[in-house]
C-alpha positions in Angstrom: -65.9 20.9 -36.8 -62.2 19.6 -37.3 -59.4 21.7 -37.5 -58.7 20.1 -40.4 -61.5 21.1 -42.4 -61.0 24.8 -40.9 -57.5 24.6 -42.7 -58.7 23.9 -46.0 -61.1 27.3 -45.9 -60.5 30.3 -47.2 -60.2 33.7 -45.0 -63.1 35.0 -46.5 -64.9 31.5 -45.9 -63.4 31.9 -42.6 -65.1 35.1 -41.7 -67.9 34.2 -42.8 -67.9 31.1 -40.6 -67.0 33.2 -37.3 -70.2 35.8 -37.9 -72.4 32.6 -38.2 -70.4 31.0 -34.9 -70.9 33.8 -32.9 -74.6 34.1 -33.7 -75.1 31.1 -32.9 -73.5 31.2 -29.6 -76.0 34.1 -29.3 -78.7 31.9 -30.0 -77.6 29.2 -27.8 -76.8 31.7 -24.5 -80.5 32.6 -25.1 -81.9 29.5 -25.1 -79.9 28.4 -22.1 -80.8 31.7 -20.1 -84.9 30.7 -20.9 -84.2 27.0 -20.0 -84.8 26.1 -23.3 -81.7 24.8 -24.4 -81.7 20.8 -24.8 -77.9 20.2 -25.1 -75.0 22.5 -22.7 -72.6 21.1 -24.1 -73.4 22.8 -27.2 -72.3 26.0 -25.8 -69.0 24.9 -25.0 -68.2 23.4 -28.4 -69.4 26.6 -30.0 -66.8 28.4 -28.4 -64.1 25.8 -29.4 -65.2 26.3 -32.9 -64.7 29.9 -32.8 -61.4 29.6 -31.2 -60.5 27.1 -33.7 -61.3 29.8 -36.5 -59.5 32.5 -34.9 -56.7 30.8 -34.5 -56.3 29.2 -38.1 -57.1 33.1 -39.3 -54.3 34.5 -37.2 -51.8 31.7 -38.4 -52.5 32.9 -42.2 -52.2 36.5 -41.3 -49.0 35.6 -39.7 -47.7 33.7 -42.8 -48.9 37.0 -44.9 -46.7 39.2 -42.7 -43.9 36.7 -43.3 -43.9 36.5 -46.6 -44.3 40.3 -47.0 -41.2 40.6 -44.9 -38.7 38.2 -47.1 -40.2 39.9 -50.4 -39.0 43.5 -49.4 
């Protein structure tokens, strides 16, 4: 997933996102601890994913508190 297309989500959207990212990085550690997993490098871009939507969700909470600051 591009940052890009993060960007154009909504928080809500966003959340939503991370709780299905994080399952599935569940998921994926559990198939890789019962050799099952076909791909690694799925694990690793899970994780980027999730960063990716944390990150994007803490810039819009930090352009909230800014604008809450210059409209007092």
């Amino acid at each position: 997933m591009k940052a890009s297309e993060i960007r154009k989500m909504t928080p809500e959207q966003l959340n939503e996102k991370l709780v299905g990212l994080k399952k599935d990085l569940f998921f994926l550690r559990m198939q890789h601890a019962t050799n099952q997993l076909d791909n690694p490098v799925k694990i690793r871009e899970t994780k980027h994913d999730i960063a990716r939507v944390k990150t994007v969700l803490a810039e819009l909470a930090a352009a909230d508190g800014k604008q809450a600051v210059t409209k007092q």
